[in-house]
N, C-alpha and C positions, 0 to 999 in steps of 0.2 A: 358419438358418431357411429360406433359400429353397432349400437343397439338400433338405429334406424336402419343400416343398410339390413338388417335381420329381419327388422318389422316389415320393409319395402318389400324384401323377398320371400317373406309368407304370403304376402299381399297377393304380388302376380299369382304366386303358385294357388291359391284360392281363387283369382280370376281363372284361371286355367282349369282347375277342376272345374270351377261352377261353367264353365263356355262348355266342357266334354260333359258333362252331365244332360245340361240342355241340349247340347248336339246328340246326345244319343235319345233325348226321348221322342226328340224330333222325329227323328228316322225309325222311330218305334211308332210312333204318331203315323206316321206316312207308309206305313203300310210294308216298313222293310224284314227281311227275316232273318237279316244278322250285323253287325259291324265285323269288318275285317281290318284289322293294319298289324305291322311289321313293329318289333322292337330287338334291341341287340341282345344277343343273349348275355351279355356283362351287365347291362342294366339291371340290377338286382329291385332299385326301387321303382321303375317301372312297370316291372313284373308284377313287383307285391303289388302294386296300386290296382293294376288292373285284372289282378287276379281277387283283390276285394270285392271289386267292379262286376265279378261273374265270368270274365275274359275267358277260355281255356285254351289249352296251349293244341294249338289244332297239325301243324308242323315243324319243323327244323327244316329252315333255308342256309343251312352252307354257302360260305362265303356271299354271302347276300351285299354285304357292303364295298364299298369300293375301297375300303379299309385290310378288306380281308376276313373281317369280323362277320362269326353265325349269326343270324337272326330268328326270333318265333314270331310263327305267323298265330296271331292269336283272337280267337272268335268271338262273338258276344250273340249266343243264338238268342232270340226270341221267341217266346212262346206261342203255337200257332192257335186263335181262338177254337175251343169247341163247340162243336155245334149242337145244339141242344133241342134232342130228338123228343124230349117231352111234348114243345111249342107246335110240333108239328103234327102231333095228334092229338092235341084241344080243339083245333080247329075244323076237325072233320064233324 
């Protein structure tokens, strides 16, 4: 029994990344220039995951929750394409 509640609960947590994985290429796809969201700063695996992720820690929100508890507002910039000045003088 407890070997299955173990397996079930990688399971989600594998749903979960794999749904934030596609959610973010999406809005990389669409034309966005960052992800923003909040986690607690006690969240240690959080942090790590989303600091794997590229995430960085962009502020400290003081008592952000209604707990009392800080939170980091944390980034995921995207890179802006460059533009590429060669294409634009082959054609003259």
């Amino acid at each position: 029994m407890e070997g299955e509640g173990k397996e079930e609960f990688q399971g989600l947590g594998n749903r979960q990344l794999n749904w934030l994985l596609r959610s973010i290429k999406v809005m990389m796809d669409s034309g966005c220039d960052e992800v923003t969201l909040e986690a607690e700063v006690t969240n240690k695996g959080a942090l790590a995951l989303y600091g794997r992720l590229g995430f960085i820690r962009a502020k400290r929100l003081f008592r952000y929750y209604l707990n009392g508890v800080d939170a980091f507002r944390l980034k995921l910039l995207f890179p802006r394409p460059q533009p590429n000045y060669y294409n634009d003088y082959t054609s003259v």
